[in-house]
C-alpha positions as CSV (number, residue, x, y, z in Angstrom):
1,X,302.5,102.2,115.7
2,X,299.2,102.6,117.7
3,X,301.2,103.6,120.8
4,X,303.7,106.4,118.8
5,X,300.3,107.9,117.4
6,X,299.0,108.3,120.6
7,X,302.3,109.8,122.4
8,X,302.2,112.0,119.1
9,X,298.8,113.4,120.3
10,X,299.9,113.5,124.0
11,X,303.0,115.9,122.8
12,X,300.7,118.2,120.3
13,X,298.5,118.9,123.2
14,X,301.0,119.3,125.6
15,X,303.0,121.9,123.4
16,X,299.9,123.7,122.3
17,X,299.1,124.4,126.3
18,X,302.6,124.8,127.0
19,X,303.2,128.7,125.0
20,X,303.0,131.6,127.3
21,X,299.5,133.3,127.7
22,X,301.1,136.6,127.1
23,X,300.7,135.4,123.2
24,X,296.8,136.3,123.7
25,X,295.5,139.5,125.4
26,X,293.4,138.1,128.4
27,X,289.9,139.4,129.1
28,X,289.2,137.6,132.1
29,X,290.0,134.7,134.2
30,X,288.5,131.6,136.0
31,X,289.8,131.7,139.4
32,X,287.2,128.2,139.9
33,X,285.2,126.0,138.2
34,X,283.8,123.2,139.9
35,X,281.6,120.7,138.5
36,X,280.0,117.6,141.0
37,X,277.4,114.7,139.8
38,X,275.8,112.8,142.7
39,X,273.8,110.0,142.0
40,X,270.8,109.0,144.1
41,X,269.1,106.2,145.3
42,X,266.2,107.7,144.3
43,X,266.4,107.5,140.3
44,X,267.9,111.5,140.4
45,X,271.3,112.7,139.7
46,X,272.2,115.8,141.7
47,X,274.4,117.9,139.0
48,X,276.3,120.9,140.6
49,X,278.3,123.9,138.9
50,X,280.4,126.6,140.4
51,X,282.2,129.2,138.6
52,X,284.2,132.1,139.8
53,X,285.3,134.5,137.0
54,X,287.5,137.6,137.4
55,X,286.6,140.1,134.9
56,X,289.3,141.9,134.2
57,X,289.1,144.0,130.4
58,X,286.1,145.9,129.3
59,X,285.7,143.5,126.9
60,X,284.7,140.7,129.1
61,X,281.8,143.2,130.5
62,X,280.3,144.3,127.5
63,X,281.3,142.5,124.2
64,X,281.1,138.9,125.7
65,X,277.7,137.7,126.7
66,X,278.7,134.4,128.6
67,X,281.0,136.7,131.2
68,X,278.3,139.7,131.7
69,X,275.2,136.8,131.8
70,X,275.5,133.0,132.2
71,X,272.8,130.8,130.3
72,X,271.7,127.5,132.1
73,X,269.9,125.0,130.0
74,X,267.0,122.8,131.6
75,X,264.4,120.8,130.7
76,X,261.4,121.3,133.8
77,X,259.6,118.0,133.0
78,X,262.7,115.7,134.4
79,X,265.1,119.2,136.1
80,X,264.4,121.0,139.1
81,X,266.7,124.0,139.1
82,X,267.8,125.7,142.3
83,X,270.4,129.0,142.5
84,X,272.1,128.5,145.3
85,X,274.7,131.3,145.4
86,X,274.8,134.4,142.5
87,X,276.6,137.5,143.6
88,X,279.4,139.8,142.3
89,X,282.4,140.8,144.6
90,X,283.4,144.0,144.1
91,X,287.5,145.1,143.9
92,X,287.5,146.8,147.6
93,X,285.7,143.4,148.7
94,X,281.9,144.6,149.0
95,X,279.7,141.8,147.7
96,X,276.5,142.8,145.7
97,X,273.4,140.3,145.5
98,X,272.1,139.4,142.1
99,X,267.7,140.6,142.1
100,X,265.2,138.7,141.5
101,X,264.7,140.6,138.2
102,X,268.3,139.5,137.3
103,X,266.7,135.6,136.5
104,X,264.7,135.1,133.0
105,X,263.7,131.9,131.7
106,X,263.3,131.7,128.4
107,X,263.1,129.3,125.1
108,X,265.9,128.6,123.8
109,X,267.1,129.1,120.5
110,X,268.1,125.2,119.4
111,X,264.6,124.1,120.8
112,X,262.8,126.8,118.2
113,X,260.7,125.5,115.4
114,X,260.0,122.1,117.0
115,X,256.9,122.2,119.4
116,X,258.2,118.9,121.5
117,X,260.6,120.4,122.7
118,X,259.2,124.2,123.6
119,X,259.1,122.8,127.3
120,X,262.7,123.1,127.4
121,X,263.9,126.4,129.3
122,X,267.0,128.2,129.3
123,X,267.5,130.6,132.2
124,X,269.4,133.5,131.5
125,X,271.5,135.1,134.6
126,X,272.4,139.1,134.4
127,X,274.9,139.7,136.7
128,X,275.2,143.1,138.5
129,X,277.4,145.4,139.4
130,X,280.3,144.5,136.9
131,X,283.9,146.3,136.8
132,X,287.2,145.8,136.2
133,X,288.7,143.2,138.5
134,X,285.3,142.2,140.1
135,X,284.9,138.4,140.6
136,X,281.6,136.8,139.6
137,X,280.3,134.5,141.5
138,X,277.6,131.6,140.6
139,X,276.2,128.2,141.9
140,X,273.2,126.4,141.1
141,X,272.0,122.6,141.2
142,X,270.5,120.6,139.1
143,X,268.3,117.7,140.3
144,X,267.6,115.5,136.8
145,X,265.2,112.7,136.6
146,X,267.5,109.9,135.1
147,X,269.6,106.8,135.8
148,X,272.0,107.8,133.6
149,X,275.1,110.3,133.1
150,X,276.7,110.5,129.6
151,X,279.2,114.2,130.1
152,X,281.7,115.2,128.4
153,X,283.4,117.8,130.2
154,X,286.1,120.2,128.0
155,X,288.6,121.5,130.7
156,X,290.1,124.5,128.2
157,X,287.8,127.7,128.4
158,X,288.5,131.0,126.2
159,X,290.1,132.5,129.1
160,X,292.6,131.0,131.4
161,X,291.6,128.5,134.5
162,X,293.4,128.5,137.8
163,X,291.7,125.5,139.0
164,X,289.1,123.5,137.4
165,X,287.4,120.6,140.0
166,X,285.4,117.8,139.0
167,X,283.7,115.5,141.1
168,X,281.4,112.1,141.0
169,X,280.0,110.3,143.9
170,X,278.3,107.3,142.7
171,X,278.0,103.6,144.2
172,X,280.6,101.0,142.4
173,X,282.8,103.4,141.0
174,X,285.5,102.0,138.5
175,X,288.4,103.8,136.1
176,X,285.4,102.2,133.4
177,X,283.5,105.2,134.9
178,X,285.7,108.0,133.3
179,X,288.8,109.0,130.9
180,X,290.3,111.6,130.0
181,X,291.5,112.9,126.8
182,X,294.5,114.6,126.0
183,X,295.9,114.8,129.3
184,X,298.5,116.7,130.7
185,X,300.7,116.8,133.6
186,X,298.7,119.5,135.5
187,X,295.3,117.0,135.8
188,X,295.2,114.8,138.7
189,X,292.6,112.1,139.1
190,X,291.7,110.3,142.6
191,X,289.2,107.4,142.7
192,X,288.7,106.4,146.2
193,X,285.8,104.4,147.0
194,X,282.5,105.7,145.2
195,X,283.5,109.0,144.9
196,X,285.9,110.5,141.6
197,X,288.0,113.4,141.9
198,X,289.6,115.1,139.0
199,X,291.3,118.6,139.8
200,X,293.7,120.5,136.8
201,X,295.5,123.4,137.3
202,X,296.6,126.6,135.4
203,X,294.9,125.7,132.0
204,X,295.8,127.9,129.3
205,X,293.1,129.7,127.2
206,X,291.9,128.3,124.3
207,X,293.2,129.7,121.1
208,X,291.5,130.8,118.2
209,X,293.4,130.1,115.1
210,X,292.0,129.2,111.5
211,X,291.9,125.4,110.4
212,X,291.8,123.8,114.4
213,X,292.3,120.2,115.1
214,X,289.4,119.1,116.6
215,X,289.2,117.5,120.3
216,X,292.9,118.6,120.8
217,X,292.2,120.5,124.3
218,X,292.0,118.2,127.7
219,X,288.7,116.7,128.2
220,X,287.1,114.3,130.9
221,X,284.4,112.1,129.8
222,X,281.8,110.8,132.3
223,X,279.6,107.6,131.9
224,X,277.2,106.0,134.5
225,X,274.3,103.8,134.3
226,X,272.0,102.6,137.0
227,X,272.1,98.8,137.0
228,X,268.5,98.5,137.1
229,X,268.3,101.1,133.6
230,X,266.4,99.3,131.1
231,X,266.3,101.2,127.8
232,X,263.4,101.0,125.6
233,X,263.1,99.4,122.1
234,X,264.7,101.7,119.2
235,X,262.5,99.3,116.6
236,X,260.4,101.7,115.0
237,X,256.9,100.1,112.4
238,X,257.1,100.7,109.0
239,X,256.2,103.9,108.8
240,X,253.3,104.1,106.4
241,X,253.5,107.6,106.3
242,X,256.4,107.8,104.3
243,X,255.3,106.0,102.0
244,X,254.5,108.4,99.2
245,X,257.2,110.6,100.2
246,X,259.8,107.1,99.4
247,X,257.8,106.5,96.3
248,X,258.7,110.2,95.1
249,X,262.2,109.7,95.6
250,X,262.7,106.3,94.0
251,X,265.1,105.9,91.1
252,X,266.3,102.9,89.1
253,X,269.9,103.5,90.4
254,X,269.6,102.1,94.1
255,X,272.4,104.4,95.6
256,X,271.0,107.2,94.1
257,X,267.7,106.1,95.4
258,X,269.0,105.9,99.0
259,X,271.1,109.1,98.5
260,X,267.6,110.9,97.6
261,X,266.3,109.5,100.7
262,X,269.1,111.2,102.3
263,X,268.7,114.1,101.2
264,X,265.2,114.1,101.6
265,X,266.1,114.2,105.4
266,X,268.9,116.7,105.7
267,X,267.1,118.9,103.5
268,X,263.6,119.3,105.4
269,X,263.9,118.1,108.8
270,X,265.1,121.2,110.7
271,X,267.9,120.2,113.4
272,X,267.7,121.1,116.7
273,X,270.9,120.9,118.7
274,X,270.4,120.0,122.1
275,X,272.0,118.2,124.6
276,X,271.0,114.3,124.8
277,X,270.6,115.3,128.6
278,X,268.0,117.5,128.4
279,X,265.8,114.7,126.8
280,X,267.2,112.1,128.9
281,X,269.1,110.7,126.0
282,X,265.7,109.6,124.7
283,X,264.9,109.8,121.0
284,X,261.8,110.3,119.2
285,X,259.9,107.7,117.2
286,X,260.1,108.0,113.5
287,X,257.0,109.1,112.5
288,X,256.9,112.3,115.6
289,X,260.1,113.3,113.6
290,X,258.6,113.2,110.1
291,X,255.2,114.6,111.1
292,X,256.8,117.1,113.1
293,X,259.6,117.8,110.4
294,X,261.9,118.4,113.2
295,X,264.3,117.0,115.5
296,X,267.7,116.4,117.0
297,X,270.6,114.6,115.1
298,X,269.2,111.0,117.0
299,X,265.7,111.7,116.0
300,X,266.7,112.3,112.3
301,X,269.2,109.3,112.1
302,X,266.2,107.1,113.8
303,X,264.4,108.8,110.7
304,X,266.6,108.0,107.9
305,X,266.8,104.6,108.8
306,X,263.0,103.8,109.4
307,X,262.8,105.6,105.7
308,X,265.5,103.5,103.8
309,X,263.8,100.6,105.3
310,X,260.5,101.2,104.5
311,X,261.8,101.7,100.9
312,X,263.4,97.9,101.2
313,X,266.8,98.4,101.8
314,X,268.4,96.5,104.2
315,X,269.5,98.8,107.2
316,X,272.4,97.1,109.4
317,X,272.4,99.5,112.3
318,X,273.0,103.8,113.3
319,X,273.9,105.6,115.2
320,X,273.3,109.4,116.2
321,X,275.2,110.4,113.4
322,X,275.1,107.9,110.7
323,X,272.9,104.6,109.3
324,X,274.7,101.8,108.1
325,X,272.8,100.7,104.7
326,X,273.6,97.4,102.4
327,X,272.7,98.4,98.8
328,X,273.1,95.5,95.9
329,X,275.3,97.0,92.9
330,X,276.2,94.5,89.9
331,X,275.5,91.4,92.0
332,X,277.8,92.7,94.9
333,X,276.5,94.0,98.1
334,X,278.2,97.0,99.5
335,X,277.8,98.5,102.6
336,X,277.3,102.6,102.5
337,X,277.1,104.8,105.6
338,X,274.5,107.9,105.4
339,X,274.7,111.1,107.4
340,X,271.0,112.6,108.0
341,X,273.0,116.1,108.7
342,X,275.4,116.2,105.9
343,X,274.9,115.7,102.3
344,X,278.6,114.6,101.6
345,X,279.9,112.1,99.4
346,X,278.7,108.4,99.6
347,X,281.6,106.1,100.4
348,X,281.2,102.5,101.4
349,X,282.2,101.9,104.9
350,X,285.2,101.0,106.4
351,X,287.0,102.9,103.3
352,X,289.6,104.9,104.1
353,X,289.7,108.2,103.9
354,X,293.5,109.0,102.1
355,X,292.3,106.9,99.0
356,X,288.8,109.1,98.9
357,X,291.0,112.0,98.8
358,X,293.3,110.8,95.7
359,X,292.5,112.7,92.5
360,X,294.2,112.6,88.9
361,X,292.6,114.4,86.1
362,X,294.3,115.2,82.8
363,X,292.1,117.1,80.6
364,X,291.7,120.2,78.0
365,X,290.7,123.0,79.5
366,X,288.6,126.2,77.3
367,X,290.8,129.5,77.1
368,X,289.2,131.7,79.5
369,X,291.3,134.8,80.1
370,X,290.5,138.1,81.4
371,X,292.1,141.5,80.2
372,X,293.9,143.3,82.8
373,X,295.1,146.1,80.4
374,X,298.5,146.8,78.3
375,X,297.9,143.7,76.0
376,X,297.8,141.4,79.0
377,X,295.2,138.2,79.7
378,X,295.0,136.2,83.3
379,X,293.6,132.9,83.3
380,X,293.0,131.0,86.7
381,X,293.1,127.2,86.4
382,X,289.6,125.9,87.9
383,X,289.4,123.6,91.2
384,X,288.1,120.3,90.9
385,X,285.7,119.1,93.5
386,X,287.4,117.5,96.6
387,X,290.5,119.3,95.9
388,X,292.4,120.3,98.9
389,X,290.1,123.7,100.5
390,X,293.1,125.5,102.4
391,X,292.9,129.7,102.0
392,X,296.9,131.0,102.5
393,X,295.0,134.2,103.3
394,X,293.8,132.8,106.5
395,X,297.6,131.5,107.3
396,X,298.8,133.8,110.0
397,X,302.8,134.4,109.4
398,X,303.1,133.1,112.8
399,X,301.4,130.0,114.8
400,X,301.7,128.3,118.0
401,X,299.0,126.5,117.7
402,X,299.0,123.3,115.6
403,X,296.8,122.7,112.1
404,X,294.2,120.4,110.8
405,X,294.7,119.5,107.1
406,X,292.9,116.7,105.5
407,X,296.1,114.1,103.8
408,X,295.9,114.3,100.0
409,X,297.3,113.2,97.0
410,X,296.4,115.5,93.9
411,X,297.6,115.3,90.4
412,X,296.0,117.5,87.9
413,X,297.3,118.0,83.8
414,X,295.6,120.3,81.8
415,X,296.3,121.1,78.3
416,X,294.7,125.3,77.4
417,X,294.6,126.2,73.4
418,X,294.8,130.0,73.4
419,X,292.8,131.7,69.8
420,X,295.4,131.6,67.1
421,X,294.8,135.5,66.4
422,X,296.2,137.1,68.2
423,X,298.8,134.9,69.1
424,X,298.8,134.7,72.8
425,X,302.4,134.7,75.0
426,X,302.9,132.8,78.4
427,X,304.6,135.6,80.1
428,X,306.3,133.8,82.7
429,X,306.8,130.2,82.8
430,X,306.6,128.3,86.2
431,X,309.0,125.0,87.2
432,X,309.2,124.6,90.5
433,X,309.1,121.3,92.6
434,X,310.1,120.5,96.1
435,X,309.8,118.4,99.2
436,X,309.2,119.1,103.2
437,X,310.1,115.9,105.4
438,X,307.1,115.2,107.2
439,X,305.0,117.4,105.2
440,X,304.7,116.3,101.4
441,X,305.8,117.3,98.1
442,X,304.2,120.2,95.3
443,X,305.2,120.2,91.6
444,X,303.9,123.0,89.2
445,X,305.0,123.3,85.8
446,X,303.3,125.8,83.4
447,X,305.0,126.3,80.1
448,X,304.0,126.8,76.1
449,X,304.8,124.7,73.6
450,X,305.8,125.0,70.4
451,X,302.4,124.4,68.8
452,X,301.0,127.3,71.2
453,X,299.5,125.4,73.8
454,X,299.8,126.1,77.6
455,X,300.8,122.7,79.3
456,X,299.9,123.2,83.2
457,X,301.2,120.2,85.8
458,X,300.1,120.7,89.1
459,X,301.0,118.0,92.0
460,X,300.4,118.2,95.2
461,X,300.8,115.8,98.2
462,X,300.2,116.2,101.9
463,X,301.4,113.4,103.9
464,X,301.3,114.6,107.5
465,X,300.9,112.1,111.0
466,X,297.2,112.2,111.9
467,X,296.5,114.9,109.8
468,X,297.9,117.6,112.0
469,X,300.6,120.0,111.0
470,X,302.7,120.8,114.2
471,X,303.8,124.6,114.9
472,X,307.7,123.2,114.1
473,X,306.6,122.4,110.7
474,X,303.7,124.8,110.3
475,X,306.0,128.2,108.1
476,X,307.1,125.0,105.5
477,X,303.3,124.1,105.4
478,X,302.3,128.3,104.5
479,X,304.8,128.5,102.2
480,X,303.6,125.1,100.6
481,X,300.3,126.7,100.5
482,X,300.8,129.7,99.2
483,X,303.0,128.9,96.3
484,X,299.8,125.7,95.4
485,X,297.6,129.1,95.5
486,X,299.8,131.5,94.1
487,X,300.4,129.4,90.5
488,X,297.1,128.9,90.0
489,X,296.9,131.9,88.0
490,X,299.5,132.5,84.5
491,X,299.3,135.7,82.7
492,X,299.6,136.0,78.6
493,X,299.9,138.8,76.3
494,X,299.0,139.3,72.7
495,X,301.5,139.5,70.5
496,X,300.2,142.0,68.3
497,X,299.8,144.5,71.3
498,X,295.9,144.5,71.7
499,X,293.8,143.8,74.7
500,X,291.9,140.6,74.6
């Protein structure tokens, strides 16, 4: 089963790269990118990028910043940054220098509002002499501080690569050193001795389509560590000065408790979202973060769990994203997981995620019509939290691209009592029911009875492989949707001919 799942993946990726590029209008292309990570003997990594972009639509000059300027991120107190080559090459072949003037350091926007990190820099380069059909050209280096490399490298750009080269030269190289992820027949991978060389070919453009899988483009993932890296202590002490701020938040109801702690953390530590890299994949110590009310995902996560600790629960481990918390309920001890970026529903861990998304409610529901003239009311049945949040209005009529829906199993029975006077009419019953092989099944049934109430059934079930509608069964899936979205709405009208 774990083997048809991932050829299933393999086949999505490979279809969704496999459409022509005529499908998209192409602003400009990548004639190289090359990417190289040396490490040193000297405690440095050497990082190296090349890119050589052909601008060929208006568009790519003036409307996309990232073709017209390239922003390089650094951090000066472990990165020494040196341009080695930044020129344009015009369509009859002249080649124009990029000026001094043309290379501005500035902070960057994720490393506002947090003053640890106003060292980083971010250095902005305007290229010169753009036209249609000019080639950009850029190279720079990178020599980091570090015994330790951690990329992960998307190959898929939003315009189309020729060639796409990426290189590491490192001593005791293994295949442990690298994967990649959603390959395809175009990427070839060469490991001979201490040196790694991935090249792909003629990768498509990305594609921008509503409701995206995520991580379903090609991908190569680096990771090296100097043997003689020693990593510091993540033990933080018990953080005294959260003390009143835990005693604020306490409640009676221990997952409530921790949940305010939680929320305590998303809602007033500002996130900065920088690369691990830039920081040498350090974190900060609990108490910088909470004095500082800022930090990146790591530093809050380090947060939340030296603040569920200090206020006695017992923390089994985190992550960068999420702390692992044991809370006693009833005499049973369950284990939660907490995100300190998202304040989503608390499930224990481990539990799967099709029976989070099972609902069944049966209940009355108030009249609550509008008049839309002539005698007429519309109602729209309400949406229960967790219920299934696709918008048919951003389903294109066409897609080559495959979906991302979250499996569900709704069932939903409401029983409406319209006001005796007037007497209110269902104007157009609904029965319809159907199933799509590989998709799911949807039931709606909105009728009146005898006694004047409007009986509504609504079912829905979305039963799809990994969660990802393929292009082949992508028009059932619309229609699906639109029909769930459509009879959410039933119209009455007043028997005695007067607007509501």
């Amino acid at each position: 089963m774990i083997e048809m799942k991932k050829n299933f993946k393999i086949i999505i990726a490979v279809a969704l790269f496999s459409f022509s590029s005529m499908a998209f209008a192409q602003d400009a292309e990548y004639n190289l990118i090359r990417q190289s990570y040396k490490i040193n003997n000297d405690g440095t990594i050497d990082i190296r990028y090349r890119k050589e972009i052909k601008l060929i639509r208006n568009r790519a000059i003036t409307a996309y910043a990232d073709k017209g300027e390239t922003f390089i991120l650094y951090n000066p107190a472990i990165d020494n940054l040196t341009i080695n080559e930044s020129y344009t090459i015009r369509p009859d072949g002249s080649r124009v220098q990029t000026p001094a003037n043309a290379f501005i350091d500035q902070l960057p926007s994720e490393c506002q509002d947090c003053g640890r990190y106003n060292g980083i820099r971010e250095r902005v380069v305007v290229h010169t002499a753009l036209e249609y059909n000019c080639i950009v050209v850029l190279d720079y280096t990178i020599r980091r501080t570090t015994q330790q490399l951690h990329e992960a490298i998307t190959l898929t750009q939003d315009c189309p690569v020729k060639r796409y080269e990426i290189t590491l030269d490192a001593p005791n190289l293994s295949t442990s050193n690298y994967s990649i992820s959603n390959p395809t027949k175009s990427i070839t991978t060469t490991l001979n001795g201490n040196t790694l060389h991935i090249v792909a070919t003629d990768i498509e453009q990305s594609v921008i389509e509503n409701y995206m899988p995520d991580n379903i483009y090609p991908s190569v993932h680096l990771d090296y560590e100097s043997p003689s890296l020693s990593k510091a202590s993540e033990n933080d002490p018990s953080l005294g000065e959260a003390e009143n701020i835990v005693m604020e938040l306490f409640d009676n109801d221990k997952l409530t408790y921790a949940t305010n702690i939680r929320d305590y953390v998303v809602d007033n530590i500002h996130t900065n979202n920088i690369s691990p890299a830039l920081v040498d994949y350090r974190t900060s110590t609990a108490r910088e973060t909470l004095i500082s009310n800022c930090g990146t995902m790591a530093d809050k996560t380090r947060l939340l769990a030296a603040m569920l600790s200090r206020a006695g629960f017992t923390v089994t481990g985190h992550d960068d994203e999420n702390v692992n918390v044991v809370i006693d309920q009833q005499g049973n001890s369950i284990e939660y997981s907490f995100s300190a970026n998202h304040k989503n529903r608390i499930r224990p861990t481990g539990a799967a995620i099709d029976e989070q998304r099972t609902i069944d409610v049966e209940r009355d529901l108030i009249f609550n019509a509008r008049g839309i003239g002539g005698g007429y009311s519309e109602m729209v049945i309400p949406s229960e939290a967790g219920s299934i949040n696709i918008n048919p209005a951003r389903l294109t009529s066409t897609r080559k691209a495959p979906l991302r829906v979250r499996n569900c199993n709704e069932r939903y029975h409401y029983t409406i009592l319209p006001p005796r006077t007037p007497k209110r009419i269902l104007v157009k019953p609904v029965d319809i029911s159907y199933t799509k092989k590989g998709i799911g099944s949807i039931k709606i049934s909105i009728r009146q009875l005898d006694n004047g109430i409007i009986d509504v059934i609504r079912e829905l079930n979305i039963d799809v492989e990994d969660g990802i509608v393929t292009p082949k069964q992508y028009k059932a899936f619309r229609q699906m949707m639109q029909d769930w979205n459509t009879y959410k709405t039933f119209t009455v009208k007043n028997s005695v001919g007067r607007a509501n």
